[in-house]
C-alpha positions as CSV (number, residue, x, y, z in Angstrom):
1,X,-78.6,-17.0,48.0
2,X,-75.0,-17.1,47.9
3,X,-72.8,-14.8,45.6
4,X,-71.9,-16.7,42.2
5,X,-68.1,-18.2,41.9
6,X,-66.5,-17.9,38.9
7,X,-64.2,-20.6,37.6
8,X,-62.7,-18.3,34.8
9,X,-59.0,-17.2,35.4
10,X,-59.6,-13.9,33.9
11,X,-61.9,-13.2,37.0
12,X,-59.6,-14.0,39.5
13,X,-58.8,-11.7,42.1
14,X,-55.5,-11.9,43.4
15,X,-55.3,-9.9,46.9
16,X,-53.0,-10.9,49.7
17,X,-55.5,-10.3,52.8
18,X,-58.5,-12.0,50.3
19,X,-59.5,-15.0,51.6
20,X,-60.0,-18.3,49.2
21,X,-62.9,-18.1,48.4
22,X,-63.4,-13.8,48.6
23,X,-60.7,-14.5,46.2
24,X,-63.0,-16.5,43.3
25,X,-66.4,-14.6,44.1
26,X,-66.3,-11.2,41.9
27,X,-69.4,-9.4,41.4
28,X,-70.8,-9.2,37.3
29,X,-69.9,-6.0,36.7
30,X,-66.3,-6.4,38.2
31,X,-65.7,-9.7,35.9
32,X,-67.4,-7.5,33.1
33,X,-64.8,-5.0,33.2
34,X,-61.8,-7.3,32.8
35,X,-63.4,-9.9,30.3
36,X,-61.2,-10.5,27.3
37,X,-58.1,-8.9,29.4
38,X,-56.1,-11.3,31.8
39,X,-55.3,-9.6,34.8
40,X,-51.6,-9.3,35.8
41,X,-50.5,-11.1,38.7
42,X,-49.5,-8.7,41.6
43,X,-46.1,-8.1,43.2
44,X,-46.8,-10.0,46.3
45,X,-47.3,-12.9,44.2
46,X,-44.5,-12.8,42.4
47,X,-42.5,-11.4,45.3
48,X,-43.6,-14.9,47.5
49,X,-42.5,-17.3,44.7
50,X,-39.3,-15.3,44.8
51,X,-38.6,-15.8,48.4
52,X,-40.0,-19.8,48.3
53,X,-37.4,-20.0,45.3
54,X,-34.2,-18.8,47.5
55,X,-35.3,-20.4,50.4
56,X,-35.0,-23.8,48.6
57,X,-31.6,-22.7,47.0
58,X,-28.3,-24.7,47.9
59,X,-26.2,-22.0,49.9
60,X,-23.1,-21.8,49.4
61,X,-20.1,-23.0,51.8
62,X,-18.9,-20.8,54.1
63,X,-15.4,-21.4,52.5
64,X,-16.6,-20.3,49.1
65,X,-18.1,-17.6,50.4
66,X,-15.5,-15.9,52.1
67,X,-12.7,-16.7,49.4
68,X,-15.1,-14.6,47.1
69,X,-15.9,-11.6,49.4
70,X,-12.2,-11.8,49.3
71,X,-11.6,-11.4,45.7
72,X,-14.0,-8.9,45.4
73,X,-12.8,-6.4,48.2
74,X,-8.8,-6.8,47.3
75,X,-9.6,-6.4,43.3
76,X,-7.4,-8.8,40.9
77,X,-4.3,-9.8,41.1
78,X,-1.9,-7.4,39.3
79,X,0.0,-10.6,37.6
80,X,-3.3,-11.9,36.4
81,X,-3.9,-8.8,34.2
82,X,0.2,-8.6,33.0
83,X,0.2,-12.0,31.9
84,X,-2.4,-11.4,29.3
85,X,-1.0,-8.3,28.3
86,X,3.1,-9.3,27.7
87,X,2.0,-12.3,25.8
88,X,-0.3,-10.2,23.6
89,X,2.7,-7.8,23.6
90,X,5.8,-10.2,22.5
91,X,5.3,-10.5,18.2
92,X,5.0,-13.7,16.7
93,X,6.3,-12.6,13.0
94,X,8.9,-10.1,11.6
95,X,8.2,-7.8,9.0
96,X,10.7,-6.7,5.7
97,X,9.9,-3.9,4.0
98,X,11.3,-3.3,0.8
99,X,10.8,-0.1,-2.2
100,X,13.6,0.8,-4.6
101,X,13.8,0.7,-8.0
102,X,15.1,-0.8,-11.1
103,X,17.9,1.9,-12.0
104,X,19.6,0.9,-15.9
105,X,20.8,-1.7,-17.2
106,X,23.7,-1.9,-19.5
107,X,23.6,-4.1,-22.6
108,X,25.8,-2.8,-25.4
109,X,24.4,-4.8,-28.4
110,X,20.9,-3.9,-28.0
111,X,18.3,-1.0,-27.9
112,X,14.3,-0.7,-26.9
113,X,14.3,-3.3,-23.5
114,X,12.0,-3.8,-21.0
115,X,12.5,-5.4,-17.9
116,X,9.9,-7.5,-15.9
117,X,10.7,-8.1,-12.2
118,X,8.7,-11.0,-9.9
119,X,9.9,-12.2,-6.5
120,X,10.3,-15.7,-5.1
121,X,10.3,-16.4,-0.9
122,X,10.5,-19.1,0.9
123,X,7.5,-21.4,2.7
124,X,6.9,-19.5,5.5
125,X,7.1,-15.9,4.0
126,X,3.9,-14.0,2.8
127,X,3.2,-10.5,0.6
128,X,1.2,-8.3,3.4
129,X,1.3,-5.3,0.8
130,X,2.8,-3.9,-2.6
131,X,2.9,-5.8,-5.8
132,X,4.8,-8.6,-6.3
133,X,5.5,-8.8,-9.9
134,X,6.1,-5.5,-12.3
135,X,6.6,-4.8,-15.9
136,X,8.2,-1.3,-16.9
137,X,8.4,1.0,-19.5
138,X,10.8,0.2,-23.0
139,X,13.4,2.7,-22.9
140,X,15.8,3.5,-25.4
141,X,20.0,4.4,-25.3
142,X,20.2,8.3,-25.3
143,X,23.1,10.8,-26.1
144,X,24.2,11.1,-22.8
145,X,24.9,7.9,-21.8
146,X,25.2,5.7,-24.9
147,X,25.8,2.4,-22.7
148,X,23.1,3.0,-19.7
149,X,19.2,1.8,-20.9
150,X,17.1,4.3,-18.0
151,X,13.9,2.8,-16.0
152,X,14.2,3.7,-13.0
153,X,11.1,1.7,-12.7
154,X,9.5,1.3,-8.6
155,X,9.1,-1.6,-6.3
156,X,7.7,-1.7,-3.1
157,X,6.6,-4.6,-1.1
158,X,6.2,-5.9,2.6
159,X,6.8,-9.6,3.8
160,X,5.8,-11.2,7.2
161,X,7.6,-14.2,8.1
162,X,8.1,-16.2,11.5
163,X,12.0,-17.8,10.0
164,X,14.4,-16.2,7.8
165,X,15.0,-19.1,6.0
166,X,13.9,-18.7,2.1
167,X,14.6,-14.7,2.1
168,X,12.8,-13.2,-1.0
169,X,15.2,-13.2,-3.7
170,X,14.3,-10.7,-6.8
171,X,14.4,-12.0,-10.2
172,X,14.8,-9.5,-13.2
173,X,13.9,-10.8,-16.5
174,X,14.8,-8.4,-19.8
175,X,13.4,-8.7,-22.9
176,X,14.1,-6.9,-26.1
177,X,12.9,-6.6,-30.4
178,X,14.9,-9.2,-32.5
179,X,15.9,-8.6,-36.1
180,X,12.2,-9.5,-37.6
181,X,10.7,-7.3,-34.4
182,X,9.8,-10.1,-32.3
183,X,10.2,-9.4,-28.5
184,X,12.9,-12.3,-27.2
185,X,14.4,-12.5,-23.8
186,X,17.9,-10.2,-23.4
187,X,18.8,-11.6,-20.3
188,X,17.9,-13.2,-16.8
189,X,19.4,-12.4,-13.3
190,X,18.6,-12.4,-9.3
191,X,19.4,-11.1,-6.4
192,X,18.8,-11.5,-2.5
193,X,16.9,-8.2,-0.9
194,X,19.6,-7.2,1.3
195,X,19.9,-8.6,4.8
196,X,20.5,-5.4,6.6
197,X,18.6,-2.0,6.8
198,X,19.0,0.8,5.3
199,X,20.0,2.7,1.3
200,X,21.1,-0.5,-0.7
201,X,22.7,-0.5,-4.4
202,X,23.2,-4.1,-6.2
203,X,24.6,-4.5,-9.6
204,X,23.0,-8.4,-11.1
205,X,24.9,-10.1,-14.0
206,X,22.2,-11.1,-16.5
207,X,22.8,-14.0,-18.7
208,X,20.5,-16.4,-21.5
209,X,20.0,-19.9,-22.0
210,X,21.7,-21.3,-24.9
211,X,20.7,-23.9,-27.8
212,X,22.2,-27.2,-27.4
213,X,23.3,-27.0,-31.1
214,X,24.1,-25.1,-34.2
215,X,21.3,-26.5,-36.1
216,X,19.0,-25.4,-33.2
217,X,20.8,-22.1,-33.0
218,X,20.1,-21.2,-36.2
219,X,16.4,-22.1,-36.6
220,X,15.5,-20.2,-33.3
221,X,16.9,-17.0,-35.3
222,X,15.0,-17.9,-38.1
223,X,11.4,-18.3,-36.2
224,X,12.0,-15.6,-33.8
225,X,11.6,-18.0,-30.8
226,X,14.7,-18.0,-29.1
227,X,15.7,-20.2,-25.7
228,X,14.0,-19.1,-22.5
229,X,12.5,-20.4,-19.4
230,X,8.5,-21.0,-19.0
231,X,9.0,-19.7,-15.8
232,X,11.4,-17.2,-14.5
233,X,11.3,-17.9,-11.2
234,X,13.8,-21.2,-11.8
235,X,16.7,-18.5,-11.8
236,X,16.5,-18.2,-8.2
237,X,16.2,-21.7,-7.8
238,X,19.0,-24.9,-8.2
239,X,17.0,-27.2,-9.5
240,X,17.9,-28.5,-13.1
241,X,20.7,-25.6,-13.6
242,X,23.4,-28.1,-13.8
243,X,21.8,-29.4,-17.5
244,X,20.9,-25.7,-18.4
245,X,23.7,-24.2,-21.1
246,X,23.4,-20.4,-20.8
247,X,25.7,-17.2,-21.8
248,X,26.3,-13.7,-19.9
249,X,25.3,-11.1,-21.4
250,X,24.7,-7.3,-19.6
251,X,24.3,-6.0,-16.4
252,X,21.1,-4.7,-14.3
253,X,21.5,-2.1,-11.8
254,X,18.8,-1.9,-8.6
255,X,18.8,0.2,-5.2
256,X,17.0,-1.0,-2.2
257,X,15.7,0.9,0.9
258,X,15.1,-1.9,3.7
259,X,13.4,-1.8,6.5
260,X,12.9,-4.5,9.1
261,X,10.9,-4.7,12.2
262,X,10.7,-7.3,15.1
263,X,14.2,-9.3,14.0
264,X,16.0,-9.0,17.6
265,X,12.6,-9.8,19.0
266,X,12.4,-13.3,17.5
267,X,16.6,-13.5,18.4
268,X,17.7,-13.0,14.7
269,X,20.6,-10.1,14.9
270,X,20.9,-8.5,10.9
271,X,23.2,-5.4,12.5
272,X,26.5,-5.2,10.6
273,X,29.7,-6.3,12.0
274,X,31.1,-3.3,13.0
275,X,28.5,-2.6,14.9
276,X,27.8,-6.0,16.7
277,X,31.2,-7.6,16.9
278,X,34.0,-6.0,14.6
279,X,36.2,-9.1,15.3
280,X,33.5,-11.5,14.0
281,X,31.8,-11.1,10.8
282,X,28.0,-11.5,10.3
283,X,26.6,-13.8,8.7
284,X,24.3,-11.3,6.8
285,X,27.6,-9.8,6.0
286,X,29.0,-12.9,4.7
287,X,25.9,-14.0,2.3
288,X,26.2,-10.0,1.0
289,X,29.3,-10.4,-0.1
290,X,28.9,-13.7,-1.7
């Protein structure tokens, strides 16, 4: 009586010098031992499917293949690796860098100001660090100096910008107790952060807007609600100041430290004129003085 053949995968035998059918006849006890656990296929299995695989494989030209043994045993091109690095190496924005402080001010008629300080820049400019708006400290006249109002009050701030147009301008707002003790604004003023590095020391004119009339004049002293702007920023801005009746009033003293980065890199030159060119002056020299 021939030797029973089992149709159950999990009997099979897999053996490469096995014939077919040696391969499907197990013995009981053999197909005992492995029931409930598939057995793995062998190497030579998987090895032959391997080798049927690559044999059926589209080779490659011998054109392809010898322009990539190529590449491989001269290495990579030495421009192919600088190319990458001097475009990730040439900046795309400049930085400015600006901390100071707000030194005195010196307003004759009045005691007790404070001073709030807030920048305004252009489209393309953005605040990568620091504080962009400030209030200070109320300080009062001393023995010493009976004109000078002391703050010396920080600021310190970094810009990022691809175009100098719309430099960041400071605006210094100063604001005071009235008669009746109501805090009214003492004056207004801005002032470009200077072009050029280094120690900087700018002296701003403040001024306040005006009533149109007497009548006006006299009831904004009454309530305690004089004439100022919503928004401070419009000092540094030309919009609507032809229509705006205002009067000076005191000064504001401020220091700078600059720094800039990346300027010559993007073409912009911000060196002085005696250091460039002393027969032609700079424009950053020119805008200064103005």
């Amino acid at each position: 009586m021939p030797a029973p053949c089992y149709a159950n995968r999990r009997y099979f035998i897999h053996s490469a010098s096995a014939s077919p059918c040696d391969r499907e006849r197990s013995p009981p006890s053999q197909a005992a031992s492995h029931l409930g656990q598939p057995r793995p296929r062998p190497f030579a299995f998987r090895k032959g499917v391997a080798e049927r695989r690559l044999a059926h494989a589209p080779r490659r030209p011998p054109l392809l293949r010898r322009a990539r043994d190529a590449a491989f045993s001269n290495g990579p091109s030495p421009g192919a690796c600088e190319a990458p690095m001097a475009a990730a190496a040439s900046p795309t924005v400049f930085l400015l860098m600006v901390n100071g402080q707000i030194e005195s001010a010196q307003f004759p008629e009045f005691d007790d100001l404070y001073c709030k300080y807030c920048f305004v820049y252009g489209y393309d400019w953005a605040p990568t660090s620091g504080l962009e708006e400030g209030i200070s400290q109320i300080t009062s006249k001393n023995r010493v100096a009976p004109q000078d109002l002391v703050w010396n009050f920080p600021i310190d701030i970094t810009f990022k910008s691809t175009n100098p147009f719309g430099w960041p301008q400071i605006v210094i707002s100063v604001y005071g107790p009235d008669l009746f003790g109501n805090d009214v604004v003492r004056g207004y003023g801005a002032v470009h952060i200077p072009f050029t590095p280094g120690r900087h020391r700018r002296t701003i004119p403040m001024f306040v807007p005006e009533s149109t009339s007497k009548l006006q004049k006299f009831t904004s002293w009454l309530m305690g609600r004089r004439p100022e702007f919503t928004d401070p920023k419009v000092v540094a801005q030309g919009e609507g100041r032809e229509v705006t009746r205002v009067r000076s009033q005191g000064f504001v003293t401020l220091s700078f430290n600059v720094v800039t980065k990346d300027m010559k890199k993007l073409g912009y030159d911000v060196s002085p004129a005696s250091a460039s060119n002393p027969s032609l002056p700079s424009v950053a020299g020119g805008i200064q003085n103005y």
